[in-house]
C-alpha positions as CSV (number, residue, x, y, z in Angstrom):
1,X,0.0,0.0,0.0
2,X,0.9,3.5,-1.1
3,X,0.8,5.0,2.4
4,X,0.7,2.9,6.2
5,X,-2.6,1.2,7.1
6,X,-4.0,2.8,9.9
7,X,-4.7,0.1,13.0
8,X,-6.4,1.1,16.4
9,X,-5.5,-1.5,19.5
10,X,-7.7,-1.7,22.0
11,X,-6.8,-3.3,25.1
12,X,-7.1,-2.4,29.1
13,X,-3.7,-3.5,29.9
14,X,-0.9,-1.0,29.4
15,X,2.1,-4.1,28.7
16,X,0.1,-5.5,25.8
17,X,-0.2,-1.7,24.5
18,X,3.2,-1.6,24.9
19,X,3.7,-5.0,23.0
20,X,1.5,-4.0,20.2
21,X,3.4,-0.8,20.0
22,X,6.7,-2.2,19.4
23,X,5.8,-4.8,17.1
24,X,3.5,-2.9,15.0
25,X,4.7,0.8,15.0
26,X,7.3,0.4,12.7
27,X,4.6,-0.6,10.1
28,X,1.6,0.8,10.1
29,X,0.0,4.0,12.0
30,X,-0.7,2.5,15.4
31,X,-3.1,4.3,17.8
32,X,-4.3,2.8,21.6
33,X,-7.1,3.1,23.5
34,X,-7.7,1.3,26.7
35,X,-11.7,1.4,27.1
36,X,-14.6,0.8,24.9
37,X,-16.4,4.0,24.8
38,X,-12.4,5.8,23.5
39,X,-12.4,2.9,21.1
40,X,-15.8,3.8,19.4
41,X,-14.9,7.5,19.7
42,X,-11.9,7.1,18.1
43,X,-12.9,4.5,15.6
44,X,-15.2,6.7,14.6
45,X,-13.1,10.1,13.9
46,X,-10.4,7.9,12.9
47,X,-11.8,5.2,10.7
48,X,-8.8,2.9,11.0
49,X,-8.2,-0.1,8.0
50,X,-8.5,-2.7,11.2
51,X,-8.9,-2.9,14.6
52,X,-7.2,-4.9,17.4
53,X,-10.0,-5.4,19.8
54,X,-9.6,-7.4,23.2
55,X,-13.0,-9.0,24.1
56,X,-12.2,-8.6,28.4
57,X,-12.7,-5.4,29.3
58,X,-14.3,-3.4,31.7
59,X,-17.6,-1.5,31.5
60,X,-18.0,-1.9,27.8
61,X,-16.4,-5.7,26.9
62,X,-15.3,-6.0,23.1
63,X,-18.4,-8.2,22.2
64,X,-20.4,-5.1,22.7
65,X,-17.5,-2.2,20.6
66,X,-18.3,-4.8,17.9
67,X,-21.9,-5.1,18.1
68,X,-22.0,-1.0,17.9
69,X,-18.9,-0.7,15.3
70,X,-21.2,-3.1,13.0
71,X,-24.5,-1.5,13.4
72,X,-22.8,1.9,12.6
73,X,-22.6,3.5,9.5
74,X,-19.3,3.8,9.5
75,X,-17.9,0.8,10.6
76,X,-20.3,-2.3,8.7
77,X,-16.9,-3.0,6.7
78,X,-14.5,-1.8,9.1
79,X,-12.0,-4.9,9.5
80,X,-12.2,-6.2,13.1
81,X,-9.8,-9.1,14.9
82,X,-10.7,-9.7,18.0
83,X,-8.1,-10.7,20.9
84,X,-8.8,-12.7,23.7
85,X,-7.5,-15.4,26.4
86,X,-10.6,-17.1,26.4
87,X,-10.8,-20.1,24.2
88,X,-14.2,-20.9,24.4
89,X,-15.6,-22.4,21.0
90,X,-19.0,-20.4,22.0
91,X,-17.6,-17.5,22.2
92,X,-15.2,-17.5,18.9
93,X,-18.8,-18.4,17.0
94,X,-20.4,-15.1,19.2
95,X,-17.7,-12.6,17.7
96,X,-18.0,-14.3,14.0
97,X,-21.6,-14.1,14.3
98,X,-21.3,-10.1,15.5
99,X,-18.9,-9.7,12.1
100,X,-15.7,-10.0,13.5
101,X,-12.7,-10.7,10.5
102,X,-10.2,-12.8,12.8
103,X,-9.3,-14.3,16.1
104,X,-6.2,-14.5,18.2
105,X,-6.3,-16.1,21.3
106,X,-3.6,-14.8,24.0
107,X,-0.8,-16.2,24.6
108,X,0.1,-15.4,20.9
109,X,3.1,-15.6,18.4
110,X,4.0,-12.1,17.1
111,X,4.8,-13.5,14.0
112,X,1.6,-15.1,13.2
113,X,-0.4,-11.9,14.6
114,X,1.7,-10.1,11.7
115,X,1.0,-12.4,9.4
116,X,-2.7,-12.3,9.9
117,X,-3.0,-8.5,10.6
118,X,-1.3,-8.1,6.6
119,X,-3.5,-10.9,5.4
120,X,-6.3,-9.1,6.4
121,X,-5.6,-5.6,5.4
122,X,-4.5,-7.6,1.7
123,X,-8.0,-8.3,1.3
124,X,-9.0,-5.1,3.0
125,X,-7.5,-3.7,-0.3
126,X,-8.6,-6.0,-3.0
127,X,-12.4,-5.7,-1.5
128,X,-12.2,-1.5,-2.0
129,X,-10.2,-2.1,-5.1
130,X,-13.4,-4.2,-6.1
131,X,-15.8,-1.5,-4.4
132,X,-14.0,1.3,-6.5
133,X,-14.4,-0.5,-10.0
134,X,-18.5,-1.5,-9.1
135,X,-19.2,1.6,-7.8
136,X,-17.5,4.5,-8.9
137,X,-17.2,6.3,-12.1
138,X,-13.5,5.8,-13.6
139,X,-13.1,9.3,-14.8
140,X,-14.1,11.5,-11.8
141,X,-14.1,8.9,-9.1
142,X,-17.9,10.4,-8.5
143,X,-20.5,7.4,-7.1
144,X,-21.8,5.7,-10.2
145,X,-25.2,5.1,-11.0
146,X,-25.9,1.9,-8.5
147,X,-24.1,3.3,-5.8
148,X,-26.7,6.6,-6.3
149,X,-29.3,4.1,-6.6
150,X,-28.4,2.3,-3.0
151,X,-27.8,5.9,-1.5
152,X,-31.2,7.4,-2.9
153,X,-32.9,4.0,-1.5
154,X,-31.4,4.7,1.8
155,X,-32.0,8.7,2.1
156,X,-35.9,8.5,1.2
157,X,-36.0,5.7,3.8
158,X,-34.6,8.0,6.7
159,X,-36.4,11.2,5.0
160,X,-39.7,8.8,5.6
161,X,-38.5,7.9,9.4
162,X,-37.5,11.7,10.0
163,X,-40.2,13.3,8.3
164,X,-37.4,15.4,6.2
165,X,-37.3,16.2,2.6
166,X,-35.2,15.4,-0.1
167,X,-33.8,16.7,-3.2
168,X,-32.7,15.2,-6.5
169,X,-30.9,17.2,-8.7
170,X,-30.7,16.4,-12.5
171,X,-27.3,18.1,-14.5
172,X,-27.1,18.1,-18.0
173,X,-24.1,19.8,-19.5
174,X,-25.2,22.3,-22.5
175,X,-22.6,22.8,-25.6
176,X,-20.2,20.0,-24.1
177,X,-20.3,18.3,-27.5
178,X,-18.3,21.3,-29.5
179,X,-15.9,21.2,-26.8
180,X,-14.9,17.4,-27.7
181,X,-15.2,18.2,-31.3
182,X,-13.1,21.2,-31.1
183,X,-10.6,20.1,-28.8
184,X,-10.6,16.5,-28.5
185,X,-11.8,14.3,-26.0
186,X,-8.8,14.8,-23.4
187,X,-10.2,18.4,-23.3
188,X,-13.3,17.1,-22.3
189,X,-12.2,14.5,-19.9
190,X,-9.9,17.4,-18.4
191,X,-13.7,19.4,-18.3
192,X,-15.8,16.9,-16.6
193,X,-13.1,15.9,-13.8
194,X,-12.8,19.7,-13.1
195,X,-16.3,20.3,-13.0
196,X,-16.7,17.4,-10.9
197,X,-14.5,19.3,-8.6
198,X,-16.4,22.3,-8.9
199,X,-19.9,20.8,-8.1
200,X,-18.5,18.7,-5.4
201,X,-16.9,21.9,-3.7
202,X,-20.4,23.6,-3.3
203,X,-22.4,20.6,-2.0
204,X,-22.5,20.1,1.9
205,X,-21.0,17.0,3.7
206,X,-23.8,14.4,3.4
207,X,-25.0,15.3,0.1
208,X,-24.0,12.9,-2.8
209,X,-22.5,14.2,-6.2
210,X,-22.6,11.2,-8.9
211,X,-22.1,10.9,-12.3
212,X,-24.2,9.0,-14.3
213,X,-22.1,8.8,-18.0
214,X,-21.1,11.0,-20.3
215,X,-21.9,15.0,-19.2
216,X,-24.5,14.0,-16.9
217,X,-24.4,14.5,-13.2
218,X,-27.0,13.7,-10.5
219,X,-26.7,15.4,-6.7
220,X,-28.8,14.1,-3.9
221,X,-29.5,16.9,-1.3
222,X,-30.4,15.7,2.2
223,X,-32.6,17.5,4.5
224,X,-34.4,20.0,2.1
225,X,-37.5,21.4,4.4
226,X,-39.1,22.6,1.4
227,X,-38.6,22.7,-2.5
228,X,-37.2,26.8,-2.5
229,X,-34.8,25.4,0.2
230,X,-32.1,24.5,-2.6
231,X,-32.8,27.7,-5.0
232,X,-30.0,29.5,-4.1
233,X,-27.8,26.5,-4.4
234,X,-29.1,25.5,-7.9
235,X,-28.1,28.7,-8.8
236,X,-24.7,28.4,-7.7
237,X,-24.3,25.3,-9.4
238,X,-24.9,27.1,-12.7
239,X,-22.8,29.8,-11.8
240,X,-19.8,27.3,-11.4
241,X,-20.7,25.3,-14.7
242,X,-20.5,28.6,-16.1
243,X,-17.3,29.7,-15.3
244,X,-14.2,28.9,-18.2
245,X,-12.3,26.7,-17.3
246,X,-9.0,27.0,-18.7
247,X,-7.6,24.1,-20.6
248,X,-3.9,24.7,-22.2
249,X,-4.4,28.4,-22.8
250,X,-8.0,27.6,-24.3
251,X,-10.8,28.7,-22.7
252,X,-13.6,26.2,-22.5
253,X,-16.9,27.3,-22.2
254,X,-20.6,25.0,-21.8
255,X,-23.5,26.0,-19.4
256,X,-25.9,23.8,-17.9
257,X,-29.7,22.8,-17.6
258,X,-31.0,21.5,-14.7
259,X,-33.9,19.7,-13.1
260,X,-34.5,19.2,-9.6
261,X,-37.8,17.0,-8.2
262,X,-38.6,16.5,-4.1
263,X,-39.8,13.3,-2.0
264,X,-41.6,12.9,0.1
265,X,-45.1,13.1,-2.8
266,X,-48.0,13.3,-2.5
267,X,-48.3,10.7,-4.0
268,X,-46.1,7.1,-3.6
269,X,-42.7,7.2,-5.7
270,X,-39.7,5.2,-5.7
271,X,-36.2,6.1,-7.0
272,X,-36.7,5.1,-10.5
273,X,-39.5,7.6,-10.2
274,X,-37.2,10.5,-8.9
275,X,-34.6,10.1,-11.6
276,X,-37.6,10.1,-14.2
277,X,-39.2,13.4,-12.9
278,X,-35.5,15.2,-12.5
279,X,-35.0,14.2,-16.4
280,X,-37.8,15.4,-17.5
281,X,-37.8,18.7,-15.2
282,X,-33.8,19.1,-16.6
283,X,-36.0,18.5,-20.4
284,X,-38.0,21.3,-19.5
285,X,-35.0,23.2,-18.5
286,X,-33.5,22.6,-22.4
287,X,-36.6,23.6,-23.8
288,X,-36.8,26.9,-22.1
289,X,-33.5,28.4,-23.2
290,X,-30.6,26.2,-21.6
291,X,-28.4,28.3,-18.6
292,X,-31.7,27.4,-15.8
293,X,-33.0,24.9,-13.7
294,X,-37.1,23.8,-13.8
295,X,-38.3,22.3,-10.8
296,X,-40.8,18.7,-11.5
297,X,-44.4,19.8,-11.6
298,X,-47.0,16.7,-12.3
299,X,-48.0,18.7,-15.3
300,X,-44.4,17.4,-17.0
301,X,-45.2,13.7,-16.5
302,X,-48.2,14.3,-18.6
């Protein structure tokens, strides 16, 4: 790996800290806790590649870091080996059944708990390596269309549970075509990363930027109280599109039309719905002159 993995040991005893510290600093970036409750904290802010977790603990054992590492949104693939003296068959099938990657039962070889630590972050790797390709888009390493499809699925599920609104933003690139034409495609590649860049830099933390293919870009906004909520950033966003952006002394210009539609309905929608009524709303936006956004109005769908 291009840069050391990042491991967090957790243990209550301050001589196997110290153990893990010698044999591990040298390697990777090697942080301690010695409760539970720092663990998830710092697990959290953190987001280590794998965690060395001992199960005996007071207050908060390891079984129960696990259980809330797994159930968190951050830490369902987080890689977990769990390290304990007891040998108990029931409780290696407890931890496996919580999620955990690994066990090492105390006393241990050093060598082997190297071993297994790099075997583990080795397919740590290949899994995001795997992640990257099926999920995100080669070009701007934006989420791809499933991934958008799984994160829409999820935010109109907690927009449903929170009572919150949603919006989905439909980005279609006016005049991109010439720009190929004229200057080839690595002028356009050179485009749609920036722009990417661009977009990305005016959304807020928990909103999603995707790319769907060629010049068109989706953005999911979460907690939109009401449709005018996001007016002033739409307009931004076509402010930014609209600036040149300066490709080997040529300056390239395109503008944008977009299309932005809100959940929850009144009446029942899915995803496949949303996409459906941002297209058409970014249509709409086309029709009307280019350089605009439309907001969905059920008057489009017929």
């Amino acid at each position: 790996m291009s840069e050391k993995a990042k491991i967090l040991v957790v243990d209550d005893h301050p001589t196997n800290l110290q153990i893990m510290l010698g044999v591990l600093g040298e390697l990777y970036q090697v942080s301690v806790v010695t409760s539970g409750k720092e663990a998830l904290r710092l697990a959290e802010s953190l987001r280590p590649d794998l965690v060395l977790l001992d199960i005996m603990m007071p207050e908060m054992d390891g079984l129960e870091v696990l259980t809330h590492i797994r159930q968190s949104n951050w830490g369902r693939t987080m890689a977990v080996i769990l390290v304990t003296a007891d040998d108990r068959h029931e409780t290696h099938v407890k931890g496996l059944e919580l999620g955990a990657d690994d066990f090492i039962t105390k006393p241990f070889s050093l060598p082997i708990l190297q071993l297994r630590i790099r075997n583990i972050l080795a397919r740590d790797q290949a899994r995001k390596q795997l992640d990257q390709m099926a999920y995100y888009d080669a070009l701007t390493g934006l989420p791809n269309r499933s991934l958008l499809a799984d994160r829409l699925h999820q935010a109109m599920a907690q927009a449903a549970r929170r009572q919150q609104g949603l919006a989905l933003v439909f980005i279609d690139l006016d005049g991109f075509k010439p720009v190929n034409d004229t200057y080839g495609h690595e002028a356009g590649d050179y485009l749609l990363k920036t722009l990417a860049q661009r977009l990305q830099a005016e959304l807020r933390e928990g909103d999603t930027l995707a790319r769907l293919g060629g010049d068109e870009f989706i953005a999911l906004l979460l907690d939109i109280p009401d449709p005018k909520a996001c007016h002033s950033l739409l307009q931004r966003l076509l402010e930014v599109v609209a600036k040149p952006f300066c490709y080997h002394d040529n300056a390239l210009h395109v503008t944008a039309s977009i299309g932005v539609t809100t959940y929850p309905q009144a009446q029942s929608t899915d995803g496949t719905q949303l996409l459906r009524q941002a297209d058409q709303a970014m249509y709409q936006a086309k029709q009307a002159g280019k350089n605009q956004f439309c907001v969905f109005k059920e008057d489009l769908s017929e």
